[in-house]
C-alpha positions in Angstrom: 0.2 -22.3 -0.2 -2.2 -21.0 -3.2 -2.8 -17.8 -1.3 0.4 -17.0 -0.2 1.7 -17.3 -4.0 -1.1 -15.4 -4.9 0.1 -12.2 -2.0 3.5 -12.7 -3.0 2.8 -12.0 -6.7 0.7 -9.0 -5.7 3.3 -7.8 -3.9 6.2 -8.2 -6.9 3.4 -6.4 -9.0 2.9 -3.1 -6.3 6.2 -2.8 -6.5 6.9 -2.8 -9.9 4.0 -0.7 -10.4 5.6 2.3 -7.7 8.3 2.3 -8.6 8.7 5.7 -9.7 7.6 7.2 -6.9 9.6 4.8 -4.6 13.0 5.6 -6.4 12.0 9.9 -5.7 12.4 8.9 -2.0 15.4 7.1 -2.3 15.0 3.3 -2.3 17.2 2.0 -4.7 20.0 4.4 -3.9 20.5 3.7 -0.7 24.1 3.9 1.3 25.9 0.9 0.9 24.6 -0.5 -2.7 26.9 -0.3 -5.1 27.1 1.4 -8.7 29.9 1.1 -10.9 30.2 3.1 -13.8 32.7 2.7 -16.8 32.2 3.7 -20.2 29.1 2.2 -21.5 29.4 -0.5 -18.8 27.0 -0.7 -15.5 27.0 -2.6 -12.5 24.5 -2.0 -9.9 24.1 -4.2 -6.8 21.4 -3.0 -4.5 22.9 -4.4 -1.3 20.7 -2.1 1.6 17.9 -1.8 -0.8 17.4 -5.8 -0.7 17.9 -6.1 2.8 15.7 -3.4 3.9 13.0 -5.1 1.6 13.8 -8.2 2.9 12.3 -6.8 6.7 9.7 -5.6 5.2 8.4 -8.6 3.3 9.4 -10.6 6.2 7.5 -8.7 9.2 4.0 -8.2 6.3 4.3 -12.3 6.0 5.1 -12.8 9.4 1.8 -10.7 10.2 -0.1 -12.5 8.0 0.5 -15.3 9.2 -0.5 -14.6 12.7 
């Protein structure tokens, strides 16, 4: 359980640390999340962005665990 803590917290840190250059190819502005913009007011809900990392994370565990 340790190490899989341990990989998932790596992960959560890649990501953050990428960022930048994962946003230039377009995760996080994917078709169907949603931005809402009104004054000084933002609402952004990353609907295909979290699913499509969802499969990801999902098919690198399930390898791992194989």
């Amino acid at each position: 359980m340790s190490r899989l803590l341990i990989i998932i917290g790596l992960l959560i840190l890649a990501v953050g640390l990428f960022w930048p250059w994962l946003s230039r190819i377009g995760l996080g502005r994917l078709p169907g999340d949603i931005m809402i913009e009104r004054g000084n007011f933002t609402l952004y809900i990353p609907i295909t962005t979290g699913l499509l990392l969802s499969v990801v994370l999902s098919v690198i565990l399930w390898l791992v665990n194989r």
